[in-house]
C-alpha positions as CSV (number, residue, x, y, z in Angstrom):
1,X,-65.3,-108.9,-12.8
2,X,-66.9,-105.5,-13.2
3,X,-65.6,-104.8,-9.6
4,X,-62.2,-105.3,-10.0
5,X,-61.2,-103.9,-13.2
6,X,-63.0,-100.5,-12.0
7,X,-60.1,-101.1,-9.2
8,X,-57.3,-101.4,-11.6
9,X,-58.4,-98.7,-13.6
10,X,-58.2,-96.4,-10.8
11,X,-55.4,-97.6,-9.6
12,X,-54.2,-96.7,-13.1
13,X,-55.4,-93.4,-13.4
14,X,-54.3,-92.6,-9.8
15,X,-50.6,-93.5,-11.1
16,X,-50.4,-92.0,-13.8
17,X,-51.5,-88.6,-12.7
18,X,-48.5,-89.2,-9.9
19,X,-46.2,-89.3,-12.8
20,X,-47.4,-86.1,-14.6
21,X,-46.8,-84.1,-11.6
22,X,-42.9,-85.1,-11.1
23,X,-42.2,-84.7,-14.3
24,X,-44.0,-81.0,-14.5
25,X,-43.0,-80.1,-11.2
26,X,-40.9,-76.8,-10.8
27,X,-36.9,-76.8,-9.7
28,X,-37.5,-74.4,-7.3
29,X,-40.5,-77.4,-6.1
30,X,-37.9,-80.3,-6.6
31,X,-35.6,-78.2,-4.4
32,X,-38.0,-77.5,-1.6
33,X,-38.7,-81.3,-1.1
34,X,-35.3,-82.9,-1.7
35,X,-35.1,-86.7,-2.3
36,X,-34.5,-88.9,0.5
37,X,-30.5,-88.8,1.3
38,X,-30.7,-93.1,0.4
39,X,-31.3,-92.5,-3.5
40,X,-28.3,-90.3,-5.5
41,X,-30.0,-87.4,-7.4
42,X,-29.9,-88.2,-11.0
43,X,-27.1,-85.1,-12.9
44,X,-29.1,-83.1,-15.0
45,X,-28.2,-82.8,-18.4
46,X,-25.9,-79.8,-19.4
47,X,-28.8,-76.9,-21.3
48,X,-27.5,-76.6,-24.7
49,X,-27.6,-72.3,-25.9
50,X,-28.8,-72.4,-29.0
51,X,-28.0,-69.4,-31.2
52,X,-31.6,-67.9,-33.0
53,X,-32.0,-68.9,-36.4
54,X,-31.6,-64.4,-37.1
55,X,-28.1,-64.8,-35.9
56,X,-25.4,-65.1,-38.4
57,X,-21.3,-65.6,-36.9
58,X,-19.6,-62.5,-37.5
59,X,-16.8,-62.7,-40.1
60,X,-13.4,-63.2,-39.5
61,X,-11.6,-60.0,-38.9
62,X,-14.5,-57.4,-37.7
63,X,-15.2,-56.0,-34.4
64,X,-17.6,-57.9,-32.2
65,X,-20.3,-54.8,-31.2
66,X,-22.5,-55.5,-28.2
67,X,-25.8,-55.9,-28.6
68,X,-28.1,-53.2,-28.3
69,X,-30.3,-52.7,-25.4
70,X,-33.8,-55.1,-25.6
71,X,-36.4,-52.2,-26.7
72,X,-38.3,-52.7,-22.9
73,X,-35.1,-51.7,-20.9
74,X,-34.5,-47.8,-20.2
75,X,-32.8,-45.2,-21.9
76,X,-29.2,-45.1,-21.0
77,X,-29.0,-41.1,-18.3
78,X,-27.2,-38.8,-19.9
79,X,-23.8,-37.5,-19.5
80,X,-23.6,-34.8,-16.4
81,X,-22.8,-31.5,-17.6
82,X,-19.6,-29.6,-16.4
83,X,-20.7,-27.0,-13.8
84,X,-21.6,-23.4,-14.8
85,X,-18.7,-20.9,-14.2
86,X,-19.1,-19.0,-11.1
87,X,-17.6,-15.4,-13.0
88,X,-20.4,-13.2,-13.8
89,X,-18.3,-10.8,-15.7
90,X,-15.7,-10.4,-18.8
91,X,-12.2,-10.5,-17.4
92,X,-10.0,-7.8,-18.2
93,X,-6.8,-8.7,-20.7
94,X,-3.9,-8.6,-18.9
95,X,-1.1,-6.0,-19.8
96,X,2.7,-6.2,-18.8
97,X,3.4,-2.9,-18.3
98,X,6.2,-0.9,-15.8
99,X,5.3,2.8,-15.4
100,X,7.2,5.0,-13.6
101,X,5.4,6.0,-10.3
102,X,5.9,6.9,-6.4
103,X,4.7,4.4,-4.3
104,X,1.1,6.2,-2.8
105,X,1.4,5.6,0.5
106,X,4.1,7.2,2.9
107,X,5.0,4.9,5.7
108,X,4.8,1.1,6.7
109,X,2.8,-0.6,4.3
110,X,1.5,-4.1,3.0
111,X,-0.3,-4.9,-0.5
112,X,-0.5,-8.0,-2.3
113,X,-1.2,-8.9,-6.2
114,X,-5.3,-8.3,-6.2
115,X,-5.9,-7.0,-9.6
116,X,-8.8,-9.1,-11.0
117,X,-10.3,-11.1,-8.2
118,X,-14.2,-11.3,-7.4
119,X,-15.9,-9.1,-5.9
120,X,-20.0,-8.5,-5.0
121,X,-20.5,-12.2,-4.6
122,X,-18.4,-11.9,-8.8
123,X,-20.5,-9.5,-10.3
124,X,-17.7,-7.4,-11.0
125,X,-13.6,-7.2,-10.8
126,X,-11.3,-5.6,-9.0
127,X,-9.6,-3.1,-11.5
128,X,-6.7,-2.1,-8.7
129,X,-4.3,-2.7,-5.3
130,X,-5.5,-2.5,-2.0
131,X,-2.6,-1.4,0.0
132,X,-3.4,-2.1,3.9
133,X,-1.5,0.0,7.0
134,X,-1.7,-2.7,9.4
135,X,-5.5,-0.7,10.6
136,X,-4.2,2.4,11.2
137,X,-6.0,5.4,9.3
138,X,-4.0,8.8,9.0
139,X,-1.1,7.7,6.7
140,X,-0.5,10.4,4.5
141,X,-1.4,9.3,0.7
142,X,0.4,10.8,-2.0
143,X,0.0,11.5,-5.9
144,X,2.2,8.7,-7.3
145,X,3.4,11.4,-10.0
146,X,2.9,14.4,-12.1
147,X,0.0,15.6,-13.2
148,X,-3.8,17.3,-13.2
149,X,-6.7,16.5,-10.6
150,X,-9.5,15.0,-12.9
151,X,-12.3,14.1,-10.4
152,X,-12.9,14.4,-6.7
153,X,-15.7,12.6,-4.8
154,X,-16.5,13.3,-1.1
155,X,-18.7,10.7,0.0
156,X,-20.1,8.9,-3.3
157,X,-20.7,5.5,-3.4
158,X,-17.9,2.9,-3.4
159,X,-14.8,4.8,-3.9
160,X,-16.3,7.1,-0.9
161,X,-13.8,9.7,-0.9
162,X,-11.6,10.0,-4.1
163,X,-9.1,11.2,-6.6
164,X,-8.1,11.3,-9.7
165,X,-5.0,12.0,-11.5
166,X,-4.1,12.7,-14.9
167,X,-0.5,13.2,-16.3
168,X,1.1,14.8,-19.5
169,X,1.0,11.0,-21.2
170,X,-2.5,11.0,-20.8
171,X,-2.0,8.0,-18.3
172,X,-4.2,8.1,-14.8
173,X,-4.2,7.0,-11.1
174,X,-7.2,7.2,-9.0
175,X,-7.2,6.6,-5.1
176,X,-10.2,5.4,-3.4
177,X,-11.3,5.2,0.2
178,X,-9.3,8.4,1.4
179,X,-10.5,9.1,4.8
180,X,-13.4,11.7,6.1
181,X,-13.9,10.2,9.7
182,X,-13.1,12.8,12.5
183,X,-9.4,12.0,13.8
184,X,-10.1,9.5,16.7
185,X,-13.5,8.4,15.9
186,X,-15.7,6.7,12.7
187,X,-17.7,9.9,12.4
188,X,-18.0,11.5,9.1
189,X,-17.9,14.9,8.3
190,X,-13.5,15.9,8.1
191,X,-12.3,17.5,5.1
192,X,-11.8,15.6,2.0
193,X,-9.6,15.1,0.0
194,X,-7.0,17.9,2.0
195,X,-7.4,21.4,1.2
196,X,-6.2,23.1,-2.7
197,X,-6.6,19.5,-3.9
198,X,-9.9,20.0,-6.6
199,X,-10.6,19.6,-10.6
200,X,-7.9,21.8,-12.5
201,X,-5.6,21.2,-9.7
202,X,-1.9,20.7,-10.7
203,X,0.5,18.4,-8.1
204,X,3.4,16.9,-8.0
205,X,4.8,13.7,-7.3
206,X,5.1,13.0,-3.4
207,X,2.4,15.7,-2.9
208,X,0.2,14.9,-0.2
209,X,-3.5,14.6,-1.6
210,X,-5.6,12.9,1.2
211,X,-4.8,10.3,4.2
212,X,-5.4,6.6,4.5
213,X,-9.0,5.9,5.6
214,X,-11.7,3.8,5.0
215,X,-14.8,6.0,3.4
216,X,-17.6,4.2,0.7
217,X,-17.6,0.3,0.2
218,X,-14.8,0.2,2.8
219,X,-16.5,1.0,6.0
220,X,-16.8,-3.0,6.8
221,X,-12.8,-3.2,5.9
222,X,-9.9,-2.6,7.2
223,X,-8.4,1.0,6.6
224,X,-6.9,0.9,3.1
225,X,-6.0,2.8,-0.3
226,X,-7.7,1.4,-3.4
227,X,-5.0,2.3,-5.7
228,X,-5.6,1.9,-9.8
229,X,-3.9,2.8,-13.1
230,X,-5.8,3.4,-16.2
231,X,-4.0,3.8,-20.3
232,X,-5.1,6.8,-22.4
233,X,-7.9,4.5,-23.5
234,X,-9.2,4.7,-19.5
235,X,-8.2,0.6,-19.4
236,X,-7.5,-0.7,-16.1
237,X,-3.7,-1.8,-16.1
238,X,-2.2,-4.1,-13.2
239,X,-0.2,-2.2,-10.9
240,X,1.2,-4.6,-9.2
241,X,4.4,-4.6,-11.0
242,X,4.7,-1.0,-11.0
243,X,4.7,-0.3,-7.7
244,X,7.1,-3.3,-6.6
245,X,9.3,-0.7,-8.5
246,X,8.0,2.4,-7.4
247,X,10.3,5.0,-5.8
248,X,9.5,5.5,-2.0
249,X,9.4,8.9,0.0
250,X,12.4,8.7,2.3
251,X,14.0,11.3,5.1
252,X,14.2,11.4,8.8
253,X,13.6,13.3,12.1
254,X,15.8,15.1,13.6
255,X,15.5,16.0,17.5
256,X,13.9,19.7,17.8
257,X,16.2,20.7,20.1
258,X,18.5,22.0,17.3
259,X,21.9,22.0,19.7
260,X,21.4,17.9,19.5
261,X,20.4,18.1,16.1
262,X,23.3,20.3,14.6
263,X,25.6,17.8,16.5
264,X,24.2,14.7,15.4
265,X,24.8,15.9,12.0
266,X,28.2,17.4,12.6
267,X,29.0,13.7,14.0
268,X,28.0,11.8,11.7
269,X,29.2,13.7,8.6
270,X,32.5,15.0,9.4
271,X,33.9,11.8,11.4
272,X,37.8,13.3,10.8
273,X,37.0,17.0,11.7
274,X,37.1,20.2,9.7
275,X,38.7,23.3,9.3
276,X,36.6,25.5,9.6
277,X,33.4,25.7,12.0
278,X,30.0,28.1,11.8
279,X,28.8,28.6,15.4
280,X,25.5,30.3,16.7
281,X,23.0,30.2,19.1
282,X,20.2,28.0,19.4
283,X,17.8,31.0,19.4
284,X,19.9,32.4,16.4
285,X,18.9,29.0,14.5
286,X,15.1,28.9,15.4
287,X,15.2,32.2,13.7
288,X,16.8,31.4,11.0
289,X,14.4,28.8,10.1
290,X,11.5,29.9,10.9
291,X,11.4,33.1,8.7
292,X,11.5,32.6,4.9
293,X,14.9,34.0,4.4
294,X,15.9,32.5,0.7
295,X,18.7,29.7,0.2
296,X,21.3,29.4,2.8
297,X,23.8,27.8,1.9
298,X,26.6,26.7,4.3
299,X,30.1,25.1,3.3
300,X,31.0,24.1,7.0
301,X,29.7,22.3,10.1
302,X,27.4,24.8,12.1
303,X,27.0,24.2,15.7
304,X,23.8,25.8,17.7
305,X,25.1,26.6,21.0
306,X,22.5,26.5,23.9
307,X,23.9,29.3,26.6
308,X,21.9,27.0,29.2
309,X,23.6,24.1,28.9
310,X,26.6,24.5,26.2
311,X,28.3,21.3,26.9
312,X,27.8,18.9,24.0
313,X,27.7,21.5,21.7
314,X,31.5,22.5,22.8
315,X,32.2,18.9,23.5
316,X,31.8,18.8,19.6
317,X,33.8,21.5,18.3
318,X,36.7,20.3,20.4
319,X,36.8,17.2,18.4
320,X,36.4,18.7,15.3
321,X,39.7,20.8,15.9
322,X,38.9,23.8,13.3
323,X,41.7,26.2,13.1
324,X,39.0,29.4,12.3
325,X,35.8,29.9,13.4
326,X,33.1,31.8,12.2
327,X,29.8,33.1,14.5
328,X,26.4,33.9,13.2
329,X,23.8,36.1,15.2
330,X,22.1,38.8,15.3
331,X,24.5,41.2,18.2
332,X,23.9,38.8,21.2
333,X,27.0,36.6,20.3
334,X,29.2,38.2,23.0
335,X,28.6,35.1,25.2
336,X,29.1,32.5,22.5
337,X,32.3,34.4,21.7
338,X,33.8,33.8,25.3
339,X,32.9,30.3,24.9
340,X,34.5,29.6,21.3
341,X,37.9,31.7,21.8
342,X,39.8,29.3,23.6
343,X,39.3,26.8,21.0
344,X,40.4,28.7,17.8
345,X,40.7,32.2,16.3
346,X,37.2,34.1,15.7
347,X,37.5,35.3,12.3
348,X,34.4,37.0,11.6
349,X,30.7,37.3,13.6
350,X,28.2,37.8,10.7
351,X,24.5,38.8,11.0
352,X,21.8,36.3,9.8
353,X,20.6,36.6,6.2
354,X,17.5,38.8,6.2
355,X,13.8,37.7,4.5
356,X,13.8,39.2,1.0
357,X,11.0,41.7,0.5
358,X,9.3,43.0,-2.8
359,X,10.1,46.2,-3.5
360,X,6.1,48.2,-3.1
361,X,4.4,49.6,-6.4
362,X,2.0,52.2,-5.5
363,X,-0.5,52.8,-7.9
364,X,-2.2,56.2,-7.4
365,X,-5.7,56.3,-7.6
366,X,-5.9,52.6,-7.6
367,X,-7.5,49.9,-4.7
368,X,-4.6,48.8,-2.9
369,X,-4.8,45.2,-3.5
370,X,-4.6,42.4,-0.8
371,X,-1.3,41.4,-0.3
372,X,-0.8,37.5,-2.0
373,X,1.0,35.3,0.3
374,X,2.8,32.2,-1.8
375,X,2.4,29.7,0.6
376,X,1.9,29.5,4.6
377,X,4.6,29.6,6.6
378,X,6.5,26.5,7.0
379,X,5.8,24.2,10.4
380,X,9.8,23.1,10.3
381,X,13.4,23.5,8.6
382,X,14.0,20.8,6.4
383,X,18.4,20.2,6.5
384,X,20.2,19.1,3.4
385,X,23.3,17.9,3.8
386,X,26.2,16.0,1.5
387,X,27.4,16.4,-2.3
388,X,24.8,19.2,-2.8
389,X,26.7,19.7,-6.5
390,X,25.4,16.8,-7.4
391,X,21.7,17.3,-6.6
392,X,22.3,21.1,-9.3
393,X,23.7,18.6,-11.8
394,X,21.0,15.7,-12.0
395,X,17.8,17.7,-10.3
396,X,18.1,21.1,-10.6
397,X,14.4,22.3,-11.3
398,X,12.5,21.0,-8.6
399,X,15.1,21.3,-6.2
400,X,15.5,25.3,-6.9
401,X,11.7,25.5,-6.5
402,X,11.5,23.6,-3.5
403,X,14.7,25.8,-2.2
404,X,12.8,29.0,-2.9
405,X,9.4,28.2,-1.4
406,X,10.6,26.7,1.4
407,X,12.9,26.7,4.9
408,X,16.3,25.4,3.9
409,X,19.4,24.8,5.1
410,X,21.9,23.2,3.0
411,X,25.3,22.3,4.3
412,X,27.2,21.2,1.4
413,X,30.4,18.4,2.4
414,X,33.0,16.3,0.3
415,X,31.4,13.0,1.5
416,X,28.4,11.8,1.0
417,X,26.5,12.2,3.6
418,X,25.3,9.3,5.9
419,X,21.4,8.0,7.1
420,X,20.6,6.5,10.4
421,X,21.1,10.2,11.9
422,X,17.2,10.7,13.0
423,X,14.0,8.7,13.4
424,X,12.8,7.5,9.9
425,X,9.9,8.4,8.4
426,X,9.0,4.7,7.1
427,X,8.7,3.8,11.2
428,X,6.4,1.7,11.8
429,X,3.8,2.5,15.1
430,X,3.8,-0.7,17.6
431,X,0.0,-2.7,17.1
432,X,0.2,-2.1,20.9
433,X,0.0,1.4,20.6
434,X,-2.8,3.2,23.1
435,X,-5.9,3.3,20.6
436,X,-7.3,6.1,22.6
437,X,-4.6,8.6,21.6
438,X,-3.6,10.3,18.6
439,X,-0.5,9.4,17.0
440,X,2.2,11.6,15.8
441,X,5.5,10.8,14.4
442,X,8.7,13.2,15.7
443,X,12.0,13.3,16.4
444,X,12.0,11.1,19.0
445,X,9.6,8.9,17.6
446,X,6.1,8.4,18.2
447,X,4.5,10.4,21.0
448,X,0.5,10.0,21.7
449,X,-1.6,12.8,23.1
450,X,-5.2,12.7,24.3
451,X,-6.2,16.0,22.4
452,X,-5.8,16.2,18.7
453,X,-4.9,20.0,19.0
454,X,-2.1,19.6,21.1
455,X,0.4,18.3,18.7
456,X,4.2,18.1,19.2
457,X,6.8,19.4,17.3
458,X,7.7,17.2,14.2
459,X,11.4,18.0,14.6
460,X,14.3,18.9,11.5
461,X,13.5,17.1,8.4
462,X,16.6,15.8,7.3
463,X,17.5,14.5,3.6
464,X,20.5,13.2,2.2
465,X,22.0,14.3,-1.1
466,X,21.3,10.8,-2.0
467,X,18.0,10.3,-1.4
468,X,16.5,14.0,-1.9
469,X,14.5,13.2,-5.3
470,X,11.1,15.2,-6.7
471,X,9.1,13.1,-4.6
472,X,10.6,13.8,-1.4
473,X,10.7,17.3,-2.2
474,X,7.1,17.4,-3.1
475,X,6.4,15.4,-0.1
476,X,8.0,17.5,2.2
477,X,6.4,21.0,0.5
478,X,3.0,19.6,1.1
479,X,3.9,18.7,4.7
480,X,5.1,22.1,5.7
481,X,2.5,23.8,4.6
482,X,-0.5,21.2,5.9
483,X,-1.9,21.3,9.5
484,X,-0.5,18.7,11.3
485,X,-2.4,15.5,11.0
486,X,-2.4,12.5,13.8
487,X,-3.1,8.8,13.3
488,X,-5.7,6.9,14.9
489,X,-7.1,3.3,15.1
């Protein structure tokens, strides 16, 4: 039956091509059209991994490597490289060394341990101190010790205006940014560094050399002194640790009014009285100290009396109880006289020490030369008082030099004598000082005017047998002889 087996055999074919497909179909087909819920899905039969034939079981005992990576996959990325350093300079070494020096600035001042950091975005180092004055500009800068001006710059580049210092050891100190603004004002054009100060130039410790300002790189800054110390080698040394130990320039200011003055001192160093008192007018003292009469030396309290108003100074000779009494003037003592004699017995009136004068050469048939004048006169008296033995045992050589060139009174006592008589020199000027005056510092502190040639009188310097060193001296030689210079901010 030709018809029907052409039937079955499609019905054959049909079937088995139904068969070929299930077993040739995908999972991911078989899992798209699930079996009906009614029938339980035959478990597939657990794959069995078998190792290739190229594999061999690693022997007992050895480390188990991973496999490399298949050729097709990529190159492991490489390790990241440490940054580059920022520095774009060769640090200095670092030497520990402690020289003996006088701190630079006189004054209230702040400085921190700088030497070495970046500057210039790190294209160089900073080879010094910066020693800040809380923004005011004026503070007198001094040479931090003995020796020769090397180098002076006025307005050059970063240092601005400069100096440089070289001493017998061959050892250096240069300040930077010394200021050549106007008083009052950012203008350039003052006088810088202060006058005598040039190449060749010999100075002493505590000898005023310039003022704090803020001249080259430091226009943008704050007012401050780049301080630095160089070897023999010109090396840049730290200073930090040197000036933690410098010595610092120390006195105060006593009231001009030299009746207060002579009292405050008479006060404070003879608490139990004396013996023996040396009275004169306050005229008679102005006089005394403001010609250039030698060394005066005084082994007693000395009173100024002020005929005006006589009463403290009379107050204090009745509590010192002497039992003589000696007046100084020059013939108008009559008055001062009446005033003492109740008290205790006059026992002399001597005349004030006259100004030494060189004896004239005349030279015939010669130019008369211009007279040489040693130094200007000074501005103020500068008091010594206490164990003045002691300062001709210890310091004798700068002190007689300072003694000779300059207007001094020493009063010489068997205690030593005390501080805290005047206003200090260290005194720091209130932030909320006027910034539209000029500052000085005095006797009574700090007085502002509004013209910068109107200055007031400093007062008495006044310096302890204790703290009267070479760089006081030096200090105090300098100021005498200086114009008077304000601060500003």
């Amino acid at each position: 039956m030709p018809g029907t087996w052409g039937r079955v055999r499609t019905g054959t074919l049909a079937l088995a091509v139904a068969v070929v497909m299930v077993v040739t179909a995908s999972p991911v087909a078989a899992e798209e059209v699930p079996p009906p819920p009614a029938e339980p899905t035959p478990a597939e039969p657990t794959p069995v991994v078998v190792p290739p034939p190229s594999e061999e079981p690693p022997p007992a005992g050895d480390t188990v490597l991973p496999d490399p990576p298949p050729p097709n996959d990529p190159e492991p990325a490489e390790k990241p490289k440490p940054p580059k350093s920022k520095i774009k300079f060769k640090p200095v070494k670092r030497y520990n060394v402690l020289k003996k020096l006088v701190f630079p600035v006189v004054g209230p001042a702040r400085y921190h341990a700088g030497f070495g950091d970046c500057r210039d975005n790190c294209t160089r180092e900073h080879h010094g101190i910066d020693i800040f004055t809380y923004g005011w500009k004026g503070q007198p800068i001094v040479a931090a010790h003995d020796g020769v001006v090397t180098k002076v710059t006025y307005d050059e580049g970063n240092p601005g205006c400069s100096v440089r210092i070289r001493g017998r050891d061959r050892w250096e100190t240069r300040y930077y940014h010394l200021n050549n603004d106007f008083p009052g004002t950012d203008e350039i054009g003052a006088p810088c560094p202060v006058p005598g100060i040039e190449v060749g130039t010999k100075v002493v410790a505590g000898q005023i050399i310039g003022y704090m300002g803020d001249s080259g790189n430091a226009e943008t800054t704050p007012p401050h002194l780049h301080f630095e110390l160089r070897n023999r080698s010109g090396y840049p040394i730290d200073p930090y640790r040197s000036l933690r130990k410098a010595s610092k320039v120390d006195f105060e200011w006593l009231p001009a009014d030299t009746q207060a003055a002579t009292v405050a001192i008479s006060e404070s160093t003879y608490p139990k009285g004396a013996g023996h008192v040396i009275v004169l007018s306050s005229e008679a003292f102005a006089e005394m100290t403001s010609d250039e009469t030698g060394a005066l030396v005084l082994q007693a309290p000395v009173i100024a009396v002020d005929p005006t108003d006589p009463a403290d100074a009379l107050a204090e000779i009745r509590r010192l109880e002497p039992t003589t009494i000696v007046v100084h003037g020059d013939g108008e003592t009559h008055a001062i006289e009446q005033m003492v004699r109740p008290m205790a017995p006059i026992v002399d009136t001597a005349s004030l020490p006259e100004a030494s004068v060189e004896p004239e050469v005349i030279e015939p048939d010669a130019i008369e030369p211009e007279p040489y004048v040693h130094n200007p006169t000074d501005r103020f008296v500068t008091v010594l008082s206490g164990v003045v033995d002691r300062i001709y045992r210890s310091k004798r050589p700068f002190y007689e030099s300072f003694h000779y060139d300059h207007n001094v009174v020493v009063l010489t006592t068997e205690r030593w004598a005390p501080r805290g008589v005047g206003v200090r020199v260290s005194s720091r000027l209130s932030r909320y000082a006027d910034r539209s005056l000029f500052w000085w510092l005095t006797a009574d502190g700090w007085v502002g005017t509004e013209v910068m040639d109107d200055p007031p009188y400093p007062g008495i310097a006044y310096v302890t047998e204790r703290r009267v060193d070479a760089a006081t001296v030096g200090f105090l030689g300098s100021l005498a002889e200086l114009p008077p210079h304000p601060m500003w901010r």
